[in-house]
Backbone bond lengths (Angstrom), bond angles and torsions (degrees), N, CA, C in turn:
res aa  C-N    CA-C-N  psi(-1)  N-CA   C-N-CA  omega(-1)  CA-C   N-CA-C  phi
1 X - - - 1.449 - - 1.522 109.51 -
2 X 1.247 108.42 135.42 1.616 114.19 163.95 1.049 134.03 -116.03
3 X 1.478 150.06 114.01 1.015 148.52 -161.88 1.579 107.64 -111.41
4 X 1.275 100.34 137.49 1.484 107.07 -169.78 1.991 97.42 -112.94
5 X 1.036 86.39 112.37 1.552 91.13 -170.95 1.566 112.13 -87.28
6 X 1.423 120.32 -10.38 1.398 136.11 -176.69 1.696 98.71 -63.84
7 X 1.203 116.31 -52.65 1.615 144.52 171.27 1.352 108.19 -34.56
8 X 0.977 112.72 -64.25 1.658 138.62 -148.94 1.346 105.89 -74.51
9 X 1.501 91.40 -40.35 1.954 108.94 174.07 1.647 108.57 -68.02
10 X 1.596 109.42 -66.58 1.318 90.62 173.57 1.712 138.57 -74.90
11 X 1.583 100.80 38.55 1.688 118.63 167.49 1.462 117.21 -133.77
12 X 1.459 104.24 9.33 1.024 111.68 -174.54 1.806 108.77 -41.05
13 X 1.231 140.60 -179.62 1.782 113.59 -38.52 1.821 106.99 -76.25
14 X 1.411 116.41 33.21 1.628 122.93 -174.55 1.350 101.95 -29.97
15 X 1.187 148.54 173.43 1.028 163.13 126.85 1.510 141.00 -149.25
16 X 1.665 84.08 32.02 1.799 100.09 172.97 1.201 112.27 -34.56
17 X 1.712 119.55 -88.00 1.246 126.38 158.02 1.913 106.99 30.27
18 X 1.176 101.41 -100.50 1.355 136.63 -171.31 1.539 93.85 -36.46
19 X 1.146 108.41 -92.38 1.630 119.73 177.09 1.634 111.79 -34.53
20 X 1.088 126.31 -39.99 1.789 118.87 -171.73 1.525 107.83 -77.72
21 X 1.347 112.65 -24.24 1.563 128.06 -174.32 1.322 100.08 -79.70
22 X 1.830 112.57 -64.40 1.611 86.80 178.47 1.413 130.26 -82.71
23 X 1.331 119.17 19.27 1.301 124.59 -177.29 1.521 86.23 -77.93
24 X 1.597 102.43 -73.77 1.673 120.19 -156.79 2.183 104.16 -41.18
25 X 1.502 110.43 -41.16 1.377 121.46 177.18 1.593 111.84 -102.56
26 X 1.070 106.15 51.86 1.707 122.42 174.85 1.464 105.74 4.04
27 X 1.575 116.25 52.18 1.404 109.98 -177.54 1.512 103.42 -91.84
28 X 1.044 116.20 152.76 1.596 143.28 -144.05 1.480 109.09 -77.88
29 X 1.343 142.40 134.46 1.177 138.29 171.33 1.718 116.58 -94.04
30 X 1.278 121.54 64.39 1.679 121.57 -163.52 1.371 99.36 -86.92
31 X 1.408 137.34 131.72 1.222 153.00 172.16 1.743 112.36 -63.07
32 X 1.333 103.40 -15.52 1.413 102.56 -170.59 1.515 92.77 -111.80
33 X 1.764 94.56 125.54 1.370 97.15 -178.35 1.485 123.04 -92.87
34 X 1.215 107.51 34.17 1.534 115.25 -177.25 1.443 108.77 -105.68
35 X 1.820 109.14 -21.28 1.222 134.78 -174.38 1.597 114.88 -92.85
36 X 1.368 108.00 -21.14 1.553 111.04 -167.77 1.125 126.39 -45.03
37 X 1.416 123.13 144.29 1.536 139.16 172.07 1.589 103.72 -86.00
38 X 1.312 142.09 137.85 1.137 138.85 151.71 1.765 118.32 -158.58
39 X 1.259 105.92 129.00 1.819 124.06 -167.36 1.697 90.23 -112.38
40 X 1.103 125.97 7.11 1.446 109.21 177.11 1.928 92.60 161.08
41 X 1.412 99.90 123.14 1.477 105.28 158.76 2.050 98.61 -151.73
42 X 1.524 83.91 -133.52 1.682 94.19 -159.50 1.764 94.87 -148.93
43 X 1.211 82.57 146.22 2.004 116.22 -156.17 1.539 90.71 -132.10
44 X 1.399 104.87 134.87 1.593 123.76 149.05 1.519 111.56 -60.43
45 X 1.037 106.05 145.32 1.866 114.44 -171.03 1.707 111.94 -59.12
46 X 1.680 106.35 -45.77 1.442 103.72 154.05 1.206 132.10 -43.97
47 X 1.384 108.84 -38.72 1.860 108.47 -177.62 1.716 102.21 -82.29
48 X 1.225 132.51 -47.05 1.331 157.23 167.91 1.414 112.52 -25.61
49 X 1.825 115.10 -45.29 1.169 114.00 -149.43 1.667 88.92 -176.58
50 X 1.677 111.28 55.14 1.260 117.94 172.18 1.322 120.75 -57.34
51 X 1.581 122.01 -28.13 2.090 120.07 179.47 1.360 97.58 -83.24
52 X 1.284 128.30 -12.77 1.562 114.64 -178.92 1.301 110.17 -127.17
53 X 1.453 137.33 36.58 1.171 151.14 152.10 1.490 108.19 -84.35
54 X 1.241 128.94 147.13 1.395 139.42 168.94 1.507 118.29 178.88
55 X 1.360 128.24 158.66 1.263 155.57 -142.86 1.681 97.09 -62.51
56 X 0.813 124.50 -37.67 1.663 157.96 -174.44 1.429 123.10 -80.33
57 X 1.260 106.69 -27.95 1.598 111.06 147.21 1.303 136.08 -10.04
58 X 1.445 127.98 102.15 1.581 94.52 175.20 1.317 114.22 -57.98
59 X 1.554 102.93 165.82 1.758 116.18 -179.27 0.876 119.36 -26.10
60 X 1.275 128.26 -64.65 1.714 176.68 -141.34 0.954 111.44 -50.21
61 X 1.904 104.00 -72.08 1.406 119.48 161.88 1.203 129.11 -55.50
62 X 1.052 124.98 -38.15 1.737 128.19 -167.01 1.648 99.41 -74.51
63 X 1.510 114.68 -26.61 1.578 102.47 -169.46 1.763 111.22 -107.06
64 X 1.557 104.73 25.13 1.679 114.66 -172.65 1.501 100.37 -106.76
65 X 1.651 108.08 173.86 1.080 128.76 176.36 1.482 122.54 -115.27
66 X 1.528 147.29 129.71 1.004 140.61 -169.69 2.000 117.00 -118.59
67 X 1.070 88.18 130.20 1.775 95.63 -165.74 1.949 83.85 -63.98
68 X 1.450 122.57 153.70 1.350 110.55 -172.47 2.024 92.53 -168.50
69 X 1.465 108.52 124.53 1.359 106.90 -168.74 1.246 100.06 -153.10
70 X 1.334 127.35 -178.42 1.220 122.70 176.32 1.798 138.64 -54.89
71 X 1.246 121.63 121.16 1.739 101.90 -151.41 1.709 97.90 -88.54
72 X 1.383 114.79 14.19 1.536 90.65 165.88 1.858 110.17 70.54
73 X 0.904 130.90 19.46 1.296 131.46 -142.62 1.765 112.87 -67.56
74 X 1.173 154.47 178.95 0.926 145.30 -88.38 2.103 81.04 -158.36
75 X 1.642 91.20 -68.49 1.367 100.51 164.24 1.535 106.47 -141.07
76 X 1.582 95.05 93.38 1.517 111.21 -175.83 1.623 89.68 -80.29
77 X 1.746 85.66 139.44 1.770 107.25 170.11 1.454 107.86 -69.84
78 X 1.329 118.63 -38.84 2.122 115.34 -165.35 1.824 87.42 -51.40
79 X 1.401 113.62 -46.12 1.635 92.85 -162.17 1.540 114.49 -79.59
80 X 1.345 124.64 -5.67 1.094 123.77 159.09 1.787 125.17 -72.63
81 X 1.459 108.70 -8.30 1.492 97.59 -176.67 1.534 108.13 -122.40
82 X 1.574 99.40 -0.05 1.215 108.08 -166.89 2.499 116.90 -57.99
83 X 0.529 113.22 105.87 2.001 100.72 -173.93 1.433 105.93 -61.19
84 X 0.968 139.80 -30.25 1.334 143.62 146.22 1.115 167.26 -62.47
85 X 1.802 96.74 -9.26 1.377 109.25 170.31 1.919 100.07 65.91
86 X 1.067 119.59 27.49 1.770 116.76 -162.32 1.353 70.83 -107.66
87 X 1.169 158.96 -64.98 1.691 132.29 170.37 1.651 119.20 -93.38
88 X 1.507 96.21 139.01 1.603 113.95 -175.54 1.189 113.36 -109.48
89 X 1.556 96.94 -165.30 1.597 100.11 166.11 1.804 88.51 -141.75
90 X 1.192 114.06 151.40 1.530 99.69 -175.64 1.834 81.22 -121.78
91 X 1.827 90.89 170.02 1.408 88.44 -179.12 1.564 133.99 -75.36
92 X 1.049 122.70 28.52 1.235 143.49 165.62 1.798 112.19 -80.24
93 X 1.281 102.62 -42.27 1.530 94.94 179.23 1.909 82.34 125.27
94 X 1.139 130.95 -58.31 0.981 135.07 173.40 1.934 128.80 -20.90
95 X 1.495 106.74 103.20 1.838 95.14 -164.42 1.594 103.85 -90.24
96 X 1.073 103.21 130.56 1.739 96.06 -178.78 1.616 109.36 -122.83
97 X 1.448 90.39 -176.18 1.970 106.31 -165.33 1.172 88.54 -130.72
98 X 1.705 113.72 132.43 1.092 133.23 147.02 1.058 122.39 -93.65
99 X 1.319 150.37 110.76 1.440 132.14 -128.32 1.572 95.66 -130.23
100 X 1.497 121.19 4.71 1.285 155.74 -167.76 1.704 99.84 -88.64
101 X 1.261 90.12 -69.83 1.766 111.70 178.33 1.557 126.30 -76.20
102 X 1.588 100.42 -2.41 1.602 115.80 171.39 1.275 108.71 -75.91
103 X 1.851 119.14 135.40 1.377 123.21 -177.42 1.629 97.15 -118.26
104 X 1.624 125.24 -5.59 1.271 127.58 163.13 1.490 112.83 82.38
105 X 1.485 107.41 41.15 1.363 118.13 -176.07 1.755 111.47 -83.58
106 X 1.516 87.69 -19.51 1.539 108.37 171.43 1.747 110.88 52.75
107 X 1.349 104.52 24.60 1.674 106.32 147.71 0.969 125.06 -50.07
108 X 1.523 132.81 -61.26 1.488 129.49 175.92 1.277 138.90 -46.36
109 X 1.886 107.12 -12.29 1.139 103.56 167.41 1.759 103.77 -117.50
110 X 1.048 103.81 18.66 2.013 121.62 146.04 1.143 105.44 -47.49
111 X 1.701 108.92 -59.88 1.388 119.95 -147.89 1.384 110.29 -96.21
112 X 1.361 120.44 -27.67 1.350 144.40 -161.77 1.843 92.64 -57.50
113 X 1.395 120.49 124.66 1.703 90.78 -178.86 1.898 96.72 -121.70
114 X 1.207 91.58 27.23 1.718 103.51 157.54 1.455 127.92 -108.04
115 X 1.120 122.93 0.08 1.076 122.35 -145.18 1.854 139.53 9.68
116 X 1.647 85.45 67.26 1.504 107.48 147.38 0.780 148.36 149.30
117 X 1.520 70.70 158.27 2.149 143.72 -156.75 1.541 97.90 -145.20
118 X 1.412 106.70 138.15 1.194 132.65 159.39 1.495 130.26 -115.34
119 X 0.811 145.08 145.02 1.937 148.57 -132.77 1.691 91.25 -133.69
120 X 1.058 134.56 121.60 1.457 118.53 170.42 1.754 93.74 -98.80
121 X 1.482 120.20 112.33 1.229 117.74 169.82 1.430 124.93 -92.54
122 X 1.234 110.86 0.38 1.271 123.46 159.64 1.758 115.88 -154.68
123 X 1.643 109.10 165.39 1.548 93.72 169.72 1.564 125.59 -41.75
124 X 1.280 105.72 134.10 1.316 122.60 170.41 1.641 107.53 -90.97
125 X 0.822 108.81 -12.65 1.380 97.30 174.20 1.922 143.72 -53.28
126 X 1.597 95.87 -54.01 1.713 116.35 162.08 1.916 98.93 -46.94
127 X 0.900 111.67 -45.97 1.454 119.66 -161.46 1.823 114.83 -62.68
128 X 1.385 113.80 -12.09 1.911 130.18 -141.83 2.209 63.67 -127.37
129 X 1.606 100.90 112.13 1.251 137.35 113.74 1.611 132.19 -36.90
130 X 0.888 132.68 132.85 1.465 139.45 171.42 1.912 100.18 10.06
131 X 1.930 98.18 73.88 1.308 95.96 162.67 1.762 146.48 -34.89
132 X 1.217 110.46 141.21 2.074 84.13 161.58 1.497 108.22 -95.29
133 X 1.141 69.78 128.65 1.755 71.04 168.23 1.463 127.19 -73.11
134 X 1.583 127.95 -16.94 1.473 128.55 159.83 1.377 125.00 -86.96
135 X 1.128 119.91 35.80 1.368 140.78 -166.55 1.447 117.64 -150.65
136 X 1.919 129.59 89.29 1.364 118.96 -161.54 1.770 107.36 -69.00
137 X 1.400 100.46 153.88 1.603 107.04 179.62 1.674 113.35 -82.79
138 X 0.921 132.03 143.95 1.541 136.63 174.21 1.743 120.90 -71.84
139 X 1.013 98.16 170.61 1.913 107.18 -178.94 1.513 104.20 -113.67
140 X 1.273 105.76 169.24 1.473 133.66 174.54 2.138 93.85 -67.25
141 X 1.340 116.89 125.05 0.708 84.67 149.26 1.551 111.99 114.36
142 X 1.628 106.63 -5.01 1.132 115.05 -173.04 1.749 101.80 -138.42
143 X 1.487 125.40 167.69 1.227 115.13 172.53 1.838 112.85 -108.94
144 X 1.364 103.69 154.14 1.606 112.59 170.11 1.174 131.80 -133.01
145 X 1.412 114.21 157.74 1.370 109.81 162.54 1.294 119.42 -161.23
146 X 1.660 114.75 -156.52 1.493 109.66 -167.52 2.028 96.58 -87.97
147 X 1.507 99.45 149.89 0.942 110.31 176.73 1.698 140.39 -97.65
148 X 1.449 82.56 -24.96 1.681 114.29 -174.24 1.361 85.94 90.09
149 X 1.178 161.05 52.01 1.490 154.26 98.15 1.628 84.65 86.05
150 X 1.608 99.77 56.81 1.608 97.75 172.43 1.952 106.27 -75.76
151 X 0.946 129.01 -23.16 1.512 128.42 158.11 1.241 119.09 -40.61
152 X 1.615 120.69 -38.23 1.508 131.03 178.03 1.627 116.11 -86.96
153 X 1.189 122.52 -7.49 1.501 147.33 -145.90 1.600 94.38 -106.19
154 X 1.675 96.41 -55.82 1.625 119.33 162.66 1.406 124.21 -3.39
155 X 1.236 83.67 -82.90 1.430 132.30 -171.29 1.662 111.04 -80.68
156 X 1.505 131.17 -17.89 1.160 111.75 153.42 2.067 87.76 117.97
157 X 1.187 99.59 0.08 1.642 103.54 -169.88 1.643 96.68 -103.93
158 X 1.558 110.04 156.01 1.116 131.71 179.56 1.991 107.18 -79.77
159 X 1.284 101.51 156.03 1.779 98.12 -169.36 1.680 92.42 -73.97
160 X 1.323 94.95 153.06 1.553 114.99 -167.65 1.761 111.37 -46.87
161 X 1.171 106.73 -45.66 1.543 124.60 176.78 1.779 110.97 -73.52
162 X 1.200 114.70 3.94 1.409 122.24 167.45 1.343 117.80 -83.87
163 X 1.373 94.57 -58.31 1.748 133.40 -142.97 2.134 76.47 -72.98
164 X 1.582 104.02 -71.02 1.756 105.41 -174.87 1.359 113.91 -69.64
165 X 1.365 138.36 30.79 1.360 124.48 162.04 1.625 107.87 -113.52
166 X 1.001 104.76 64.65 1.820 118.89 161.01 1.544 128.63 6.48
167 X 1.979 97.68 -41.43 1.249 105.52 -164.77 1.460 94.35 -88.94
168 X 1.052 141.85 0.10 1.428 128.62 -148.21 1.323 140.36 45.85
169 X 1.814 109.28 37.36 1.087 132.45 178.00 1.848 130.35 -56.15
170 X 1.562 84.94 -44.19 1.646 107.62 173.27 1.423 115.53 -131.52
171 X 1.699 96.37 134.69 1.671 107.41 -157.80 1.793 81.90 -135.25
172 X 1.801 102.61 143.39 1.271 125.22 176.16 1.864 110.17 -111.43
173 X 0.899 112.48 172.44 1.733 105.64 -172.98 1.826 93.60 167.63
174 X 1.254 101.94 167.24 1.441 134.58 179.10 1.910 103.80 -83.15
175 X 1.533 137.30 83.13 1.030 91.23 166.03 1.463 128.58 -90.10
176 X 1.066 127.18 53.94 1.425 140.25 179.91 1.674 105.56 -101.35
177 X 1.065 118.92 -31.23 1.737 132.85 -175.03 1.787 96.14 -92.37
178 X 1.267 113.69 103.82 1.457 125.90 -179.92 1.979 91.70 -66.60
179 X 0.879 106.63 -18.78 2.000 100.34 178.03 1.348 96.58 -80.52
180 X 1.226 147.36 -55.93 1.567 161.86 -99.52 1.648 77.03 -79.93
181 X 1.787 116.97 145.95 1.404 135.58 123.13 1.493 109.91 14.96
182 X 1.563 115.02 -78.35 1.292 120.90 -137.62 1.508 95.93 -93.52
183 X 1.498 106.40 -12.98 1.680 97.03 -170.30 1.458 114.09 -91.21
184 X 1.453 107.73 -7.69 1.728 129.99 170.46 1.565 95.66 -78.38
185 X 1.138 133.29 -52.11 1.257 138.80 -172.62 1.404 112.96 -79.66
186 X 1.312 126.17 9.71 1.231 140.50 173.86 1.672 100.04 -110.01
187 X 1.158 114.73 -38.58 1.162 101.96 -151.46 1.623 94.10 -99.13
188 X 1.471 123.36 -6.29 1.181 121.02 174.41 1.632 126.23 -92.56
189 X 1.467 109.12 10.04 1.337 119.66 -155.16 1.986 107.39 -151.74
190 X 1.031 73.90 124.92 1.516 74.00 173.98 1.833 132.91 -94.23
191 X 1.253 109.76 104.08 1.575 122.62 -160.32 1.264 113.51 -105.26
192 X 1.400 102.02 161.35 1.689 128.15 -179.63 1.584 101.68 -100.13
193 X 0.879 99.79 154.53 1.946 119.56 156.83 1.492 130.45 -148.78
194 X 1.512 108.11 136.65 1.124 101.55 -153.11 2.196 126.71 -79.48
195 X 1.220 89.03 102.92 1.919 100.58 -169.08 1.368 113.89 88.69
196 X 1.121 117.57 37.30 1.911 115.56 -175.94 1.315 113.60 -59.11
197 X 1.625 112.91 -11.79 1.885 96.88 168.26 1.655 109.71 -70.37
198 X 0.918 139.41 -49.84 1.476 134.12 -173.12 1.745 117.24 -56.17
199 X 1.631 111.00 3.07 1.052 104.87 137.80 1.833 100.54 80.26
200 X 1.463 110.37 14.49 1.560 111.77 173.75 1.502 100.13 -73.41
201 X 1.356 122.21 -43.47 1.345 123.38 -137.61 1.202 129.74 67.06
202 X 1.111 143.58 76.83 1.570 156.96 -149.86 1.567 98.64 -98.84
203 X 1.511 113.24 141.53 1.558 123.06 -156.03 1.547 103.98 -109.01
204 X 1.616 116.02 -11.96 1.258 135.73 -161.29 1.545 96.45 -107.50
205 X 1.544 120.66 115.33 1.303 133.33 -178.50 1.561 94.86 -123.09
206 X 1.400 95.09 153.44 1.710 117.54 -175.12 1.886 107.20 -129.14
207 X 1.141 106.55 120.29 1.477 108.84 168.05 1.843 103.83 -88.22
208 X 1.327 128.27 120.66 0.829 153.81 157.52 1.297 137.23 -63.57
């Protein structure tokens, strides 16, 4: 995934994105933010990109917002500590939640060094507005996150947070296919990723 953050700025305060994702994954609206559900929001550039933040910043950056979700990582740690195998990596590159096979030991978001993972500490259910109905709801008790809307992927559809950003802010692609979209758009742009010393490999690039 690439996110073009140049975009994002001039739509500021948009936040389709956000809203179509948790509509489409009936994630929970809890007022208590100790409790929150979130598959995709927005980070200050310091929190975003703490080894490459500094005093010296232009303005710009220090006073923006960054769309920030799961990076899919390359060799994500959650599936290495996980006892259950309740998150993978399938062969796509793609890390997923079985939220079935979650016993809520909440290692993975031990390991997670983005934070995100979400904790359901109570039903999420009361909380889900005008449910979807092709999308199952979660329990008290288990952890979640964004998936890349491999259900929509399925089916031949773009991930939910693609499909509703109008401007063409966020673009999905193969980077395994040296032709692919994203690898032209990689190679034409110069990007961030979020913590690349720790050596996950993060799948989520930002044009700056």
């Amino acid at each position: 995934m690439v996110i073009d953050t140049r975009v994002c700025k001039k739509h500021e305060p948009c936040e389709e994105c956000i809203k179509a994702c948790h509509h489409v994954h009936n994630v929970p609206l809890i007022p208590n933010k100790k409790h929150e559900i979130k598959w995709i929001w927005k980070e200050e550039f310091e929190h975003a990109f703490p080894d490459t933040a500094h005093e010296y910043l232009d303005e710009y950056l220090h006073e923006r917002e960054f769309i920030v979700l799961c990076n899919h990582c390359e060799h994500p740690p959650c599936v290495r500590v996980c006892p259950t195998q309740a998150t993978f990596k399938r062969e796509d590159g793609i890390v997923m939640m079985d939220m079935h096979r979650c016993i809520g030991c909440r290692f993975c978001m031990a390991a997670c060094p983005y934070g995100s993972r979400s904790f359901n500490w109570e039903d999420p259910r009361p909380y889900i507005k005008n449910p979807n109905p092709r999308y199952p709801t979660r329990m008290k008790g288990v952890v979640e996150k964004c998936t890349f809307c491999t259900e929509r992927l399925a089916e031949g559809k773009l991930p939910a947070c693609v499909e509703a950003c109008k401007h063409g802010a966020i673009m999905v692609g193969d980077l395994a296919d040296p032709h692919s979209e994203i690898n032209k758009v990689l190679r034409e742009h110069f990007t961030l990723r979020r913590k690349v010393h720790l050596g996950t490999g993060p799948s989520v690039f930002y044009i700056i």
